[in-house]
C-alpha positions in Angstrom: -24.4 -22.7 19.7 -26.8 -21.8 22.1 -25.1 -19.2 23.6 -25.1 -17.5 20.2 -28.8 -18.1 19.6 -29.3 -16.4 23.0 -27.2 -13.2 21.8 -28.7 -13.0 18.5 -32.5 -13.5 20.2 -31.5 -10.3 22.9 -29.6 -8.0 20.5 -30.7 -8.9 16.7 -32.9 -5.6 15.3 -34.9 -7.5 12.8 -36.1 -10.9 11.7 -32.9 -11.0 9.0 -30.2 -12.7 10.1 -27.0 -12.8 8.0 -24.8 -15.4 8.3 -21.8 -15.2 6.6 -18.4 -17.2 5.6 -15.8 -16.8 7.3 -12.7 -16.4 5.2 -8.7 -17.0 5.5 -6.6 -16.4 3.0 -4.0 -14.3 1.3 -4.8 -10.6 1.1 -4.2 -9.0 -2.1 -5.2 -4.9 -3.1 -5.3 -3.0 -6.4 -5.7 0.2 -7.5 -8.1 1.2 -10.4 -8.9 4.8 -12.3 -12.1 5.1 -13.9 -12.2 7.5 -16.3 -14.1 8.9 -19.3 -12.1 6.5 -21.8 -12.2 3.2 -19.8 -10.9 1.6 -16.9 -7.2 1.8 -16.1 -6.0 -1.0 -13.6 -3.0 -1.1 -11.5 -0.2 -4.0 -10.5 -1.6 -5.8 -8.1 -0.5 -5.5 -4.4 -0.1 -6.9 -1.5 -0.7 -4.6 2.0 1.8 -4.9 4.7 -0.2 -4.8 8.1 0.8 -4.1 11.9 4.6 -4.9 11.4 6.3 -4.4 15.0 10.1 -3.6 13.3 7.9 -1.0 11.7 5.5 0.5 14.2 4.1 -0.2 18.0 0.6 -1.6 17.2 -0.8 -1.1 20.6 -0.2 2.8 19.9 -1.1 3.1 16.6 -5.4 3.0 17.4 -6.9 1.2 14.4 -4.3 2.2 11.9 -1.8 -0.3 11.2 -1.1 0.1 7.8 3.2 -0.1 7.0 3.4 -0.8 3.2 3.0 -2.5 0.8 4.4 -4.1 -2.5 3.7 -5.0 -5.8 3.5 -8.7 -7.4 2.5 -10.9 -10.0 -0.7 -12.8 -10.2 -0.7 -16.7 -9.1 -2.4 -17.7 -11.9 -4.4 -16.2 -15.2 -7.5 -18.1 -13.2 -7.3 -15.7 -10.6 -6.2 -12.3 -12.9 -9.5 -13.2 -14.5 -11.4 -13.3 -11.1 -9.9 -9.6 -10.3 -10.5 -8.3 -13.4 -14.3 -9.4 -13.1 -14.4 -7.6 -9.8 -12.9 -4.5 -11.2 -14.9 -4.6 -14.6 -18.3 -4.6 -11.7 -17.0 -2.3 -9.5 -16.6 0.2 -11.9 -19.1 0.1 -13.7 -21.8 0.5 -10.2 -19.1 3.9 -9.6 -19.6 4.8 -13.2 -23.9 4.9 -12.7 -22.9 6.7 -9.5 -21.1 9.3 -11.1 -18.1 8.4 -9.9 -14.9 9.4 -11.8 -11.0 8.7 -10.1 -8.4 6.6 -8.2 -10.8 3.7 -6.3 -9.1 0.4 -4.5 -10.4 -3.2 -3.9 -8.8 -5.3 -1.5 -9.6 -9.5 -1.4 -8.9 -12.4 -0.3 -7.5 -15.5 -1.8 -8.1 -18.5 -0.3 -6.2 -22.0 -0.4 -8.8 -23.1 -3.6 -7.5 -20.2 -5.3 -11.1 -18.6 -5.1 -10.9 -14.9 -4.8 -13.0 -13.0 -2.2 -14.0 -9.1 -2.7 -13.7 -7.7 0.8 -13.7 -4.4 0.2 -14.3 -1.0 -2.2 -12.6 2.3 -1.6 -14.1 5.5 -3.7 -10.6 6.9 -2.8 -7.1 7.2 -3.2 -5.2 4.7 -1.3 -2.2 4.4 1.1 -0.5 2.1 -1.7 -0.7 5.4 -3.8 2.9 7.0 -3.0 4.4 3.4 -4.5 2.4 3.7 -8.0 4.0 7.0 -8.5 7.0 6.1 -8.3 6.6 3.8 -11.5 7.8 5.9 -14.1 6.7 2.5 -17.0 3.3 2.5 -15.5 0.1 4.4 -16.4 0.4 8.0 -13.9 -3.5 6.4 -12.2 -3.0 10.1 -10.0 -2.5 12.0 -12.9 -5.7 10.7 -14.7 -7.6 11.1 -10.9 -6.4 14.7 -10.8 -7.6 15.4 -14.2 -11.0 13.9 -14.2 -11.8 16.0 -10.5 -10.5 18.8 -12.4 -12.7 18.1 -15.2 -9.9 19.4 -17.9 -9.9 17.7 -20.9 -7.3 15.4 -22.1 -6.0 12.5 -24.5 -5.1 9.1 -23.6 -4.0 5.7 -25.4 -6.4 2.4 -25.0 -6.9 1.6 -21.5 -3.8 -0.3 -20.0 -3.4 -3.1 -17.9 -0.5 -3.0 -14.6 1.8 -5.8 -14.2 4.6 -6.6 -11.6 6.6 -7.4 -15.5 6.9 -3.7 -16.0 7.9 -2.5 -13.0 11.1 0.0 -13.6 11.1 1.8 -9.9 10.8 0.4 -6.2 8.4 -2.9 -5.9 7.7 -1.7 -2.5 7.9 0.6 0.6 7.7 0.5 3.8 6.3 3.2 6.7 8.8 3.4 9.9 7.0 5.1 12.5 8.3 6.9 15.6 8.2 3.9 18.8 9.0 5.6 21.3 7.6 7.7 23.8 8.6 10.7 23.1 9.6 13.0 19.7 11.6 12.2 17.9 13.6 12.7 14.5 16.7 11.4 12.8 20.3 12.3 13.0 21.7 14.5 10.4 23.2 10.8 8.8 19.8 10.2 6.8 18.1 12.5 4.6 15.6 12.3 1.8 17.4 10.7 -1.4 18.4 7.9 -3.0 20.8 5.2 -1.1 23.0 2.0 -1.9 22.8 -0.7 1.0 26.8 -1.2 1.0 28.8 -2.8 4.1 26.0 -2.8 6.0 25.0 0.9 5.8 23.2 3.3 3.7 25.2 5.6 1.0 23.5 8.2 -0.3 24.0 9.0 -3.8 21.4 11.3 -4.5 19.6 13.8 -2.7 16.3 13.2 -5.0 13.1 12.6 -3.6 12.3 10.6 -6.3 13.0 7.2 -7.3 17.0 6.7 -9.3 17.8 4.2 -11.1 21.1 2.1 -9.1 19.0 3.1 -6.0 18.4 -0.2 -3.6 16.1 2.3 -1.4 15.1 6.0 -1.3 14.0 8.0 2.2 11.6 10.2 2.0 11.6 11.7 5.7 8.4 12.8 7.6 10.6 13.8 10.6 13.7 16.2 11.0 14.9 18.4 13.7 12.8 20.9 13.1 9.8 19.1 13.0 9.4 15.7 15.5 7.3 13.4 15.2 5.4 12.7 17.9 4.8 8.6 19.4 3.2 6.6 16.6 3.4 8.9 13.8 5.7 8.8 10.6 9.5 9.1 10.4 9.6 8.2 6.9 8.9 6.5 3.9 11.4 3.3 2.7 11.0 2.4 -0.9 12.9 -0.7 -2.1 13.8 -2.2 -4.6 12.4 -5.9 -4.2 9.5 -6.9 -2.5 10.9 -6.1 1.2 8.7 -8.9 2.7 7.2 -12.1 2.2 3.4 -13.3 2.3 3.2 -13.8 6.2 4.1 -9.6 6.7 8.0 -10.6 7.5 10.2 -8.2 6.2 13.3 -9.9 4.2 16.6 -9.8 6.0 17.8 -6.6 3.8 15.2 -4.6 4.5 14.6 -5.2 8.3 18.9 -4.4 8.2 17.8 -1.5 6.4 15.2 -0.4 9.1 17.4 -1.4 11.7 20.3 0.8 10.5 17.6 3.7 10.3 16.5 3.2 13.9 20.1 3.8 14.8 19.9 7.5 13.6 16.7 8.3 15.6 17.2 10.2 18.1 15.1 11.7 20.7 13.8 15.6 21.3 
């Protein structure tokens, strides 16, 4: 302690010192549009952060994000403690002028006490998964149209729950690890696969979500344009949640990624 008091006495800027809680728990996301009708509120989500099957966090500088998925609240206690936060947020954005796609990310600790960590006046990286729900409200459809400023129609404002979701409940980011370029075989494409004998089938070429699909590619990285060390090879959407609490991808998806590293290959 007073080795603190001694740093805080040489390098504090003011009389104010602010001492805050620190906080483990479970980190949880969602994505809200704010629009001229109302608020319209996404599933909620969980962020997958700095997983090394995924990426190579000591070359990825401060970005570590890898995915993401959706799921269902732990309780209506804390639903009700997120839909405060939103119902706040949104309205300090709306008196700001503020119109669009913004994100808050928490914390939920072990009392079931949830903690707002942080607002984003943005899209998110969790965006490509939303719009891939074809049962959920289009959030980037109402973004684009409220920038735009064109007028449109919409039913009540609606609510986003893991219970409706019809597409992928979550993706995945594999990045390029090695040193060098690098791209993927012609094996894997952008489409829509089966995971069958331990391999991939393709059984569409979309590049959006099929129904059947356990996963669909959406490639970043081909042989005529390789991805450089620690950027993006492609995009894995699946069908279940891909990994668990602790960041651990399940054993079908990291067999997934696994199989996909095997069709990298170098420039």
């Amino acid at each position: 302690m007073a080795r603190a008091l001694e740093i805080l006495d040489r390098e504090r800027k003011s009389e104010e010192i602010i001492i805050s809680c620190f906080v483990t728990g479970k980190e949880r996301s969602i994505q809200v549009c704010l629009t001229k009708d109302g608020t319209y509120r996404g599933p909620l989500q969980q962020q997958l952060i700095r997983n090394p099957e995924l990426l190579n966090p000591l070359g990825r500088g401060g970005m570590f994000f890898c995915g993401g998925k959706f799921l269902a609240y732990e309780s209506a206690a804390v639903e009700a403690q997120i839909a405060a936060a939103v119902d706040i947020a949104a309205e300090e954005l709306r008196q700001a002028g503020y119109r669009g796609i913004f994100g808050i990310d928490f914390l939920l600790d072990e009392s079931g006490r949830i903690w707002t960590i942080e607002i984003n006046a943005r899209t998110t990286r969790l965006l490509p998964l939303l719009n891939e729900q074809a049962s959920q409200t289009p959030l980037y459809l109402l973004h684009v149209l409220e920038l735009a400023g064109i007028d449109y129609e919409t039913e009540a404002p609606q609510f986003g729950d893991v219970s409706g979701v019809t597409g992928p409940q979550s993706f995945v980011v594999l990045f390029n690890q090695r040193d060098t370029r690098a791209y993927f075989d012609e094996t894997i494409k952008t489409g829509n696969y089966v995971w069958q004998n331990n391999e991939l089938v393709r059984i569409n070429e979309d590049g959006r979500w099929s129904e059947g699909a356990d996963c669909m590619i959406q490639l970043f990285a081909s042989k005529d344009y390789r991805a450089k060390p620690n950027l993006k090879l492609c995009n894995v959407f699946l069908r279940g949640e891909g990994f668990d609490d602790a960041g651990e991808l399940d054993p079908q998806s990291s067999a997934i990624i696994a199989y996909l590293k095997e069709h990298v290959l170098e420039a």
